[in-house]
DRENPA-3360 file (N, C-alpha, C; in nm, 2 decimals, always signed):
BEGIN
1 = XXXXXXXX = -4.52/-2.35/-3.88/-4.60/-2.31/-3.77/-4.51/-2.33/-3.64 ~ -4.42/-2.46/-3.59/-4.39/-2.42/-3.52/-4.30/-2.35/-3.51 ~ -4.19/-2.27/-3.63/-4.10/-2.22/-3.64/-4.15/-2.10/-3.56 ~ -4.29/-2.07/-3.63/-4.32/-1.89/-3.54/-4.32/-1.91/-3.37 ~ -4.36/-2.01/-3.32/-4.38/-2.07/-3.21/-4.23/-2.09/-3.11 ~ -4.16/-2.13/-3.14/-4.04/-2.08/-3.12/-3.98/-1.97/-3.12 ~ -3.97/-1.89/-3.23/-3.96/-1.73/-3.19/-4.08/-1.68/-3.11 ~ -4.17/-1.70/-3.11/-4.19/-1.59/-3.02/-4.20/-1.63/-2.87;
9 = XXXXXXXX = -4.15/-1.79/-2.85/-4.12/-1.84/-2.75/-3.97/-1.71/-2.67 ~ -3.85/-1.75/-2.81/-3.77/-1.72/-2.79/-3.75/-1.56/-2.76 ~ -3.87/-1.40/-2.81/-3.86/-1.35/-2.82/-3.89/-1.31/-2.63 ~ -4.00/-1.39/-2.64/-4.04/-1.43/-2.45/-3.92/-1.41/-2.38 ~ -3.85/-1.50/-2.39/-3.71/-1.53/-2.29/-3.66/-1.45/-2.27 ~ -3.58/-1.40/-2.44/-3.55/-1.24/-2.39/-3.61/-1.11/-2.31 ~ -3.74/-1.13/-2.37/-3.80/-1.05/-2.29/-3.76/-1.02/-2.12 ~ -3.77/-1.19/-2.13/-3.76/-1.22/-1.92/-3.63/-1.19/-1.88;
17 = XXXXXXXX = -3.54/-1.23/-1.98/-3.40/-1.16/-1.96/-3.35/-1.06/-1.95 ~ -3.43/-0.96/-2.07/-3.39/-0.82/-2.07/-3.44/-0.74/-1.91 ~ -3.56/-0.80/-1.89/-3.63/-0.74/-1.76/-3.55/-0.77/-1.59 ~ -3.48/-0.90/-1.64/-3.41/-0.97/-1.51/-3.29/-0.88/-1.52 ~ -3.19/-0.83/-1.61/-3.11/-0.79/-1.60/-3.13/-0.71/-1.58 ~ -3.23/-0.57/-1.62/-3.24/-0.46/-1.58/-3.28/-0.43/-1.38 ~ -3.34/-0.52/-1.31/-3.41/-0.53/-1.23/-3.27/-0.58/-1.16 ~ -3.18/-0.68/-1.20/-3.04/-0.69/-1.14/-2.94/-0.54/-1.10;
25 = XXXXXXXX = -2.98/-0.48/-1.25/-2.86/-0.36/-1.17/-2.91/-0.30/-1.11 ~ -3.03/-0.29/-1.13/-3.11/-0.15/-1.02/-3.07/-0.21/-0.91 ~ -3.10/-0.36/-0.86/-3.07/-0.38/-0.72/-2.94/-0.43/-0.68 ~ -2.85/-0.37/-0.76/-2.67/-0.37/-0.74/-2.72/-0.24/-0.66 ~ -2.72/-0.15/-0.82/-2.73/+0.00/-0.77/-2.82/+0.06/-0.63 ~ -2.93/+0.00/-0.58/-2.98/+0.01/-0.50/-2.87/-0.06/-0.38 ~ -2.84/-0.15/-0.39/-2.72/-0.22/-0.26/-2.66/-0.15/-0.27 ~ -2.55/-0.11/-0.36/-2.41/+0.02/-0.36/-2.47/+0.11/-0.26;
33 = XXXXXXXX = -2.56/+0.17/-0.31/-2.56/+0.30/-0.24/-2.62/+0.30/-0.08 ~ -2.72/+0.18/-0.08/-2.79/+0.10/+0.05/-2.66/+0.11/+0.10 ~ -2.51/+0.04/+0.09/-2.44/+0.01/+0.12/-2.34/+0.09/+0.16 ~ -2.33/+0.20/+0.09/-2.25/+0.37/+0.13/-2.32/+0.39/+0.22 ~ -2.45/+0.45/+0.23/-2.54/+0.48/+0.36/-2.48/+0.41/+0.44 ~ -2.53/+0.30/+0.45/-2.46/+0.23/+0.56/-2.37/+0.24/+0.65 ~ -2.25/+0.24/+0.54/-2.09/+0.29/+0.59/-2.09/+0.42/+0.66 ~ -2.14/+0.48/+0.60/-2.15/+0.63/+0.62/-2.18/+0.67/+0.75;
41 = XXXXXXXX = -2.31/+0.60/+0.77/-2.41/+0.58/+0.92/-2.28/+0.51/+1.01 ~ -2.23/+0.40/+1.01/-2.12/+0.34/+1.07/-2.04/+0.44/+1.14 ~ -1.93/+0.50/+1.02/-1.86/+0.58/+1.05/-1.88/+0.68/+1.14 ~ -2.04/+0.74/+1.06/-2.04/+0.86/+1.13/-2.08/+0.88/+1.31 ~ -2.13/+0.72/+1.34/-2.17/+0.69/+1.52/-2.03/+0.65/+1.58 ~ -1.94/+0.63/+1.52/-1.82/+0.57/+1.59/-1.74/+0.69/+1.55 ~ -1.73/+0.76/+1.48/-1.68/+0.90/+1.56/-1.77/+0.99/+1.69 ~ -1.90/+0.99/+1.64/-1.94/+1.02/+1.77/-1.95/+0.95/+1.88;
49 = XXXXXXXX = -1.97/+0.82/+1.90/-1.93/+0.76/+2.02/-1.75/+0.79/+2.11 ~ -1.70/+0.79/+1.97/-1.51/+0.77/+2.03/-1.46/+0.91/+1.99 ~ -1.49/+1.00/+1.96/-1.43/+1.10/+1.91/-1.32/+1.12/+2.03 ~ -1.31/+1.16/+2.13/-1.24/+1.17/+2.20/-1.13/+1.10/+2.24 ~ -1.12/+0.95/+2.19/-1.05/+0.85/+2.23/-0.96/+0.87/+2.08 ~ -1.03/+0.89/+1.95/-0.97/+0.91/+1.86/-0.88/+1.01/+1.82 ~ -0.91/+1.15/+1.90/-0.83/+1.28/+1.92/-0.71/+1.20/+2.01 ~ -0.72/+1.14/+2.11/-0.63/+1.09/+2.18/-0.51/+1.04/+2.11;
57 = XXXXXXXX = -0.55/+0.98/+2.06/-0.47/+0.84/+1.95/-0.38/+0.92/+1.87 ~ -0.45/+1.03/+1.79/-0.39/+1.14/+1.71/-0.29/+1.23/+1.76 ~ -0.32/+1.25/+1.91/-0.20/+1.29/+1.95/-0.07/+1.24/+2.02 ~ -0.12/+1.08/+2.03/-0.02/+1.02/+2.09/+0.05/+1.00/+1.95 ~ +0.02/+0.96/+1.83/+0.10/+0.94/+1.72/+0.19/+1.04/+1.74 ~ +0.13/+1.17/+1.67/+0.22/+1.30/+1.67/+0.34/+1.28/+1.77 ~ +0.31/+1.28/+1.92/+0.40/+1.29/+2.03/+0.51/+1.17/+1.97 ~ +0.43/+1.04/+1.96/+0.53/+0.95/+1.91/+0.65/+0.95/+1.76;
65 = XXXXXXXX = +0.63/+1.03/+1.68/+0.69/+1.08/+1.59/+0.78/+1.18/+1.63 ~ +0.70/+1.28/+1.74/+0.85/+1.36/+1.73/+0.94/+1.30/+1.83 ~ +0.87/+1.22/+1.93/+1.00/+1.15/+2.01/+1.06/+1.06/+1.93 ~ +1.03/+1.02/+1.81/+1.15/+0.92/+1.76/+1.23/+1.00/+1.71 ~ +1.17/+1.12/+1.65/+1.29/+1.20/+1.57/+1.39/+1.27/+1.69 ~ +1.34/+1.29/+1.76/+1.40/+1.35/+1.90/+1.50/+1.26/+1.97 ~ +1.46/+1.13/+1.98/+1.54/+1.02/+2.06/+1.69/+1.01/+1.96 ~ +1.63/+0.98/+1.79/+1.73/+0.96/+1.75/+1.79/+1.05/+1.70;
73 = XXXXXXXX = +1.78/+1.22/+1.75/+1.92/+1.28/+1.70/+2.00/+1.28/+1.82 ~ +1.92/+1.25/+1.93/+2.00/+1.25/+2.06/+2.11/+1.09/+2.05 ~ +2.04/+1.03/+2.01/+2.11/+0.89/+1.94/+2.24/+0.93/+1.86 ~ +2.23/+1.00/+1.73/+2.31/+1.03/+1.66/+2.44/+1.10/+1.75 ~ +2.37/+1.23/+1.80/+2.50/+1.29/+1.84/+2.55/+1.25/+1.95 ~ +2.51/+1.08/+2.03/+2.61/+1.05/+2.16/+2.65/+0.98/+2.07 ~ +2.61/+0.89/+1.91/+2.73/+0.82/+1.84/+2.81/+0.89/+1.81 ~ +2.78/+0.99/+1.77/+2.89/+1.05/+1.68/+3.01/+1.06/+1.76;
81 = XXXXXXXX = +3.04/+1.06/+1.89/+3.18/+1.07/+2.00/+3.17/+0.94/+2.00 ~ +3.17/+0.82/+1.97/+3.17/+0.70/+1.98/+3.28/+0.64/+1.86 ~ +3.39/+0.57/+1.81/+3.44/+0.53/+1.73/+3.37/+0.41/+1.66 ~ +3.26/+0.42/+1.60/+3.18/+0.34/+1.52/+3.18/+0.40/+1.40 ~ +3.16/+0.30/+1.32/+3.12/+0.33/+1.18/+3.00/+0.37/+1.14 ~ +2.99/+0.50/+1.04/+2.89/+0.56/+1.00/+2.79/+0.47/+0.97 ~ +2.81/+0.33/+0.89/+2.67/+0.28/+0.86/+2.61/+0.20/+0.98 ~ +2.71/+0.18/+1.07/+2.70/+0.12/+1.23/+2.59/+0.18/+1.27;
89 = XXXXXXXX = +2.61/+0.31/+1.25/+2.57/+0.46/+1.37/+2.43/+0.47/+1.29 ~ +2.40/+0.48/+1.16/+2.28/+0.48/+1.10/+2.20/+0.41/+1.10 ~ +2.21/+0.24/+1.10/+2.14/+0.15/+1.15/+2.09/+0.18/+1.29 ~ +2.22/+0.18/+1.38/+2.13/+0.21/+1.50/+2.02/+0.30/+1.53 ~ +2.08/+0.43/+1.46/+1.95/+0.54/+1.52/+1.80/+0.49/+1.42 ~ +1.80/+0.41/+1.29/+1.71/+0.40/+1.24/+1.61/+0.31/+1.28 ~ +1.69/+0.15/+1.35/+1.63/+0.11/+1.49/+1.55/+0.15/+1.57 ~ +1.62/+0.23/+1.62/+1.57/+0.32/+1.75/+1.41/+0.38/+1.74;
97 = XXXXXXXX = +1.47/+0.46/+1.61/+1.34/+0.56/+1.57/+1.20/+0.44/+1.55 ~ +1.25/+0.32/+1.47/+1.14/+0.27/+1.44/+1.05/+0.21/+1.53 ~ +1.13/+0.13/+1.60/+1.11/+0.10/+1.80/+1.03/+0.22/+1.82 ~ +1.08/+0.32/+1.88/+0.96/+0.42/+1.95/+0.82/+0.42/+1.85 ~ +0.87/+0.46/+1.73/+0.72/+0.44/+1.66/+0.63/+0.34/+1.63 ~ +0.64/+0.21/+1.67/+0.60/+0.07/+1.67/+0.52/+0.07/+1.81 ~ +0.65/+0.15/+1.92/+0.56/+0.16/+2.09/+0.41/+0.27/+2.06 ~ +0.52/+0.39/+1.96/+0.34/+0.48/+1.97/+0.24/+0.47/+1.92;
105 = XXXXXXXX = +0.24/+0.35/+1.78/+0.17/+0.33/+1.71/+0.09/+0.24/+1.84 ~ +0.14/+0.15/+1.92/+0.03/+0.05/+1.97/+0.01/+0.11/+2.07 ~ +0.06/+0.22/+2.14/+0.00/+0.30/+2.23/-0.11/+0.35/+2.20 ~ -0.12/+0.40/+2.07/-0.25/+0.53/+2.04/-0.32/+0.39/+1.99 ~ -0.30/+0.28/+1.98/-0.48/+0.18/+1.90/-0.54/+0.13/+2.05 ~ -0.43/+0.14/+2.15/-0.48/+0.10/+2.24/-0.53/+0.27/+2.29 ~ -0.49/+0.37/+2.31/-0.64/+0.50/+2.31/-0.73/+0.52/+2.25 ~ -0.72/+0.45/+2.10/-0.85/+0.49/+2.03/-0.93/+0.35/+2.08;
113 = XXXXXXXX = -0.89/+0.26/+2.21/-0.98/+0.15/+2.21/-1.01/+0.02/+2.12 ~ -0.90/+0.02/+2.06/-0.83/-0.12/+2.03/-0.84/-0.21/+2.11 ~ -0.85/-0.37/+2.16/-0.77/-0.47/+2.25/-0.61/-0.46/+2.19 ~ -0.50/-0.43/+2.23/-0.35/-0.49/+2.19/-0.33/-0.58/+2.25 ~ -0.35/-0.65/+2.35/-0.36/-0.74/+2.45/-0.35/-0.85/+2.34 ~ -0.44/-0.90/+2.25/-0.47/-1.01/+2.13/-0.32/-0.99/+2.02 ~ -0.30/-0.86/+2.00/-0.22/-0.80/+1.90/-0.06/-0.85/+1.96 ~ -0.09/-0.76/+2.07/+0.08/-0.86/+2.11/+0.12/-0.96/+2.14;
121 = XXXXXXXX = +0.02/-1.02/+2.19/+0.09/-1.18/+2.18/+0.08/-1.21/+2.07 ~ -0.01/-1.20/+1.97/+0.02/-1.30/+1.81/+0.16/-1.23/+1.80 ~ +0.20/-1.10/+1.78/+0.36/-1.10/+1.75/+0.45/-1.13/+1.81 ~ +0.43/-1.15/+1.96/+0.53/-1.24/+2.04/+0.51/-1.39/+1.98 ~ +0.40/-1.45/+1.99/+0.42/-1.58/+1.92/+0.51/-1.60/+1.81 ~ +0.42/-1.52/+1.69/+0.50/-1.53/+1.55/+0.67/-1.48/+1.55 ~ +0.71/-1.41/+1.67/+0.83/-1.36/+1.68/+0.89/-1.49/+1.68 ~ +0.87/-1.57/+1.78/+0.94/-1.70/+1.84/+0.91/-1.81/+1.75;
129 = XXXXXXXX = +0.80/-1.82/+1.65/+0.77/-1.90/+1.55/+0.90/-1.88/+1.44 ~ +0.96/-1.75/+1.38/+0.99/-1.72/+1.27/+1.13/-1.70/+1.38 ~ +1.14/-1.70/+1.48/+1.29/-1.71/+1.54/+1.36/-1.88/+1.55 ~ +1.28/-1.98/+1.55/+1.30/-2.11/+1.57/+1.28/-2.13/+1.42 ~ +1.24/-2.10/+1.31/+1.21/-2.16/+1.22/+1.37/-2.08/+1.14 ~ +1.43/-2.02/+1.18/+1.52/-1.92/+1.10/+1.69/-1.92/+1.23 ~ +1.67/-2.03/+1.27/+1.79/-2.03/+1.36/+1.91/-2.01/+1.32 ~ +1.92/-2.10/+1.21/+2.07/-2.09/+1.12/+2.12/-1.96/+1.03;
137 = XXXXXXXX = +2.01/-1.91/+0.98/+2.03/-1.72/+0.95/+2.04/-1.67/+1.02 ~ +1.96/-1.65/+1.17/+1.97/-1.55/+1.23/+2.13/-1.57/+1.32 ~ +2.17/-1.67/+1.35/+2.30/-1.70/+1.37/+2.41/-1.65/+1.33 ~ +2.38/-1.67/+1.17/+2.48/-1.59/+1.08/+2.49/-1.46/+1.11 ~ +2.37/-1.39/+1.08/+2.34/-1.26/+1.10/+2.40/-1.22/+1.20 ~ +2.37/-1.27/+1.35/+2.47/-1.19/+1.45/+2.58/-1.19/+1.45 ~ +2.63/-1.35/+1.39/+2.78/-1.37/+1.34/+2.86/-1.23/+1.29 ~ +2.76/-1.20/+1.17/+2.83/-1.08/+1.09/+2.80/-0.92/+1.19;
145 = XXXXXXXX = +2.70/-0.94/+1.21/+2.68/-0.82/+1.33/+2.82/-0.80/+1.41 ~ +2.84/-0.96/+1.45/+2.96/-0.92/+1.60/+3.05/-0.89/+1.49 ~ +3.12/-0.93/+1.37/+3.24/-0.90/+1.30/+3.24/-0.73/+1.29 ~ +3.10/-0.71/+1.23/+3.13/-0.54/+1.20/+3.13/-0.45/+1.37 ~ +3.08/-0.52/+1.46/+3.07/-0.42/+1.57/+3.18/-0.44/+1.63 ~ +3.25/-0.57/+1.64/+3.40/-0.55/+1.69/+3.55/-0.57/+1.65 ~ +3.54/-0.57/+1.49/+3.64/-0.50/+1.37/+3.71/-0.59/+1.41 ~ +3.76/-0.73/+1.40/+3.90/-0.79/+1.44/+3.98/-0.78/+1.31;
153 = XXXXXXX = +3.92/-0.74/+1.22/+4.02/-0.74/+1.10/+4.03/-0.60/+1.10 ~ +4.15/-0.57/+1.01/+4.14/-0.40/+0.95/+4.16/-0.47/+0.78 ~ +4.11/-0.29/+0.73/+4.17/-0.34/+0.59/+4.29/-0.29/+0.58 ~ +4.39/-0.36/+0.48/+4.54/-0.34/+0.45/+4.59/-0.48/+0.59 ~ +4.53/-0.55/+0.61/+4.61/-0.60/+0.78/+4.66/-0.74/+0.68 ~ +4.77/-0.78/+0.74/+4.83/-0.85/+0.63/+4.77/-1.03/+0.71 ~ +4.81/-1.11/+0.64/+4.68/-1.19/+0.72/+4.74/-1.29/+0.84;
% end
C-alpha cells in the first residue's frame, strides 16, 4: 500500500515538473521575444530622435578615411625624395593614416553625441599608466628607432 502511494506521489511531482518546465520556456520564449520588441522599440526611437547626428557621424568617418588615404599618399610621395628606408617610409605613412582615423573616429562619436570628454581622458590616463609602467621597453624601443633613423652603422663597415 504504501508502495502505490509513493508512485502516485511520485507521478504528482512529475506532473508539477513537467508543467513547471513547460511554463519556464514559454516564459523564456515570451522574454526573448518581449525582449527583441524591446530592442527594436530602442533602436528604432534613437534613430528617430538622432538620425541626423548619426548621418553626420557617417559622414565624418567617410571624409575621415579618405583623408587618411589622401594624407598618406601625400606622406609617401614627400618620402619618397627623402633618403629613408622603405620600411622607415611605410611605418611612417601607416602611423599617419591611423592617427587621422583614430581623430575621425572620435570626431564622428562625438557627432553622433557621444561624451569623448570621459573617453579621452581614460586614454590619456591609461597612456601615462602603461608609459611609467613600460619605461625600460619603451626606452629601448626609441633606442632602436634612433639607430634605424640615423644609420651610424652601414653594412659591409668594417668595425
Amino acid at each position: 500500500m504504501a508502495y502505490r502511494t509513493f508512485i502516485s506521489w511520485g507521478s504528482i511531482l512529475a506532473a508539477f515538473q513537467a508543467v513547471a518546465a513547460e511554463q519556464t520556456s514559454t516564459a523564456v520564449v515570451d522574454k526573448g521575444t518581449k525582449s527583441l520588441d524591446w530592442w527594436k522599440e530602442k533602436i528604432s526611437h534613437y534613430v528617430d530622435t538622432h538620425g541626423p547626428a548619426l548621418a553626420g557621424a557617417v559622414i565624418v568617418l567617410v571624409a575621415g578615411f579618405y583623408a587618411s588615404r589622401l594624407i598618406g599618399r601625400f606622406l609617401a610621395s614627400w618620402l619618397d625624395q627623402k633618403p629613408i628606408e622603405p620600411p622607415v617610409r611605410l611605418l611612417m605613412v601607416r602611423v599617419t593614416r591611423l592617427l587621422v582615423i583614430v581623430l575621425a573616429l572620435v570626431i564622428a562619436l562625438g557627432t553622433a553625441g557621444v561624451d569623448v570628454t570621459a573617453l579621452v581622458a581614460g586614454v590619456g590616463v591609461a597612456g601615462v599608466g602603461v608609459g611609467l609602467a613600460m619605461q625600460g621597453v619603451l626606452s629601448n624601443l626609441v633606442a632602436g628607432l634612433t639607430i634605424i633613423f640615423t644609420k651610424p652603422f652601414r653594412v659591409g663597415e668594417p668595425p
